[in-house]
N, C-alpha and C positions, 0 to 999 in steps of 0.2 A: 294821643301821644304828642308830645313835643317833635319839635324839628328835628331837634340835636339829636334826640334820642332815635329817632328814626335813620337819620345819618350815620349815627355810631352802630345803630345794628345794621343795616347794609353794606357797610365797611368790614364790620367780623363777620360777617355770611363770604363774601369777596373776598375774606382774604384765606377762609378757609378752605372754597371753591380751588385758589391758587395752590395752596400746597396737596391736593391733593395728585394722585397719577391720572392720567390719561391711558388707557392699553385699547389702540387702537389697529384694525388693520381687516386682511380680506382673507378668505378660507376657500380655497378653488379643489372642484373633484373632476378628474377627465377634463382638463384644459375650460374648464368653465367654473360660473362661480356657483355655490352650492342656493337652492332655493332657498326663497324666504322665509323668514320664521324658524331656523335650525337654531337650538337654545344652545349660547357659550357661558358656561360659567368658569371664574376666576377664584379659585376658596386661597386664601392668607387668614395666616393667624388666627384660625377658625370662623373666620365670618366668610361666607358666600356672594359675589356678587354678579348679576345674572344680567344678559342682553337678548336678543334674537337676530340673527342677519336678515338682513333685507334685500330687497331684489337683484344687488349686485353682488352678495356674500358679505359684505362690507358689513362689522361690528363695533360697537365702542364701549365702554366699559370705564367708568371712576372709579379706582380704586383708591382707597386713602393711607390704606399703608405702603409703604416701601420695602421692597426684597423681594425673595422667593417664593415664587405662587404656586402655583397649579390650574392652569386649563385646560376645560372638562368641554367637549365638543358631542353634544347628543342628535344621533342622526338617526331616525326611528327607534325600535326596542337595541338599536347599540349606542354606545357611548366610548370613547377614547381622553388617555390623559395626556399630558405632558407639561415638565415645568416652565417654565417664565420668569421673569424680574420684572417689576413695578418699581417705579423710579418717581422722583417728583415731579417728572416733566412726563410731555406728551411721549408715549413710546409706540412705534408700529410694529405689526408680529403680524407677518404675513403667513396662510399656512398653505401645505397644501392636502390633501386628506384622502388617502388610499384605501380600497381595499382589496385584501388578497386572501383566499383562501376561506373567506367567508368573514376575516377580523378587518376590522377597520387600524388603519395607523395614521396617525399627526405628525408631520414635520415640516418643520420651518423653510419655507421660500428661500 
């Protein structure tokens, strides 16, 4: 390939990396952060898009649409919802993750 052409495609990769969301942030259960590996997925506008937290709880997630989502917090045979907003910019969504009565529940830091 040419130069230019190489240049001009890693400019539209970059610029389309830019518009997308960021939904970033930490998921704490009993004053600590949850182990590694808990799968978070975000579904908008029917597509799914999937992380695992890592040693800190700490998740990240691109999302490329904007608006109203839904994340989905799977912590052995349970799982829990709750929605969110995806923005064009980086967004943090800190959570913290209960359970009572045998149900797990999500809610926001």
């Amino acid at each position: 390939m040419k130069p230019t052409v190489l240049v001009m495609l890693a400019l539209f990769v970059a610029a389309t990396a830019v518009r997308a969301g960021e939904v970033r942030g930490t998921i704490i259960s009993g004053n600590k952060p949850v182990a590694a590996g808990v799968k978070v997925e975000i579904a908008v506008a029917g597509k799914t898009y999937t992380a695992e937290t890592d040693k800190f709880g700490s998740y990240r997630i691109v999302v490329k649409e904007k608006g109203k989502c839904t994340i989905t917090v799977h912590l052995g045979d349970q799982s829990v919802s709750t929605e969110l907003f995806s923005y064009d910019r980086s967004t943090r969504y800190d959570w913290v993750l209960e359970a009572a009565n045998g149900k797990l529940s999500l809610r926001r830091k």
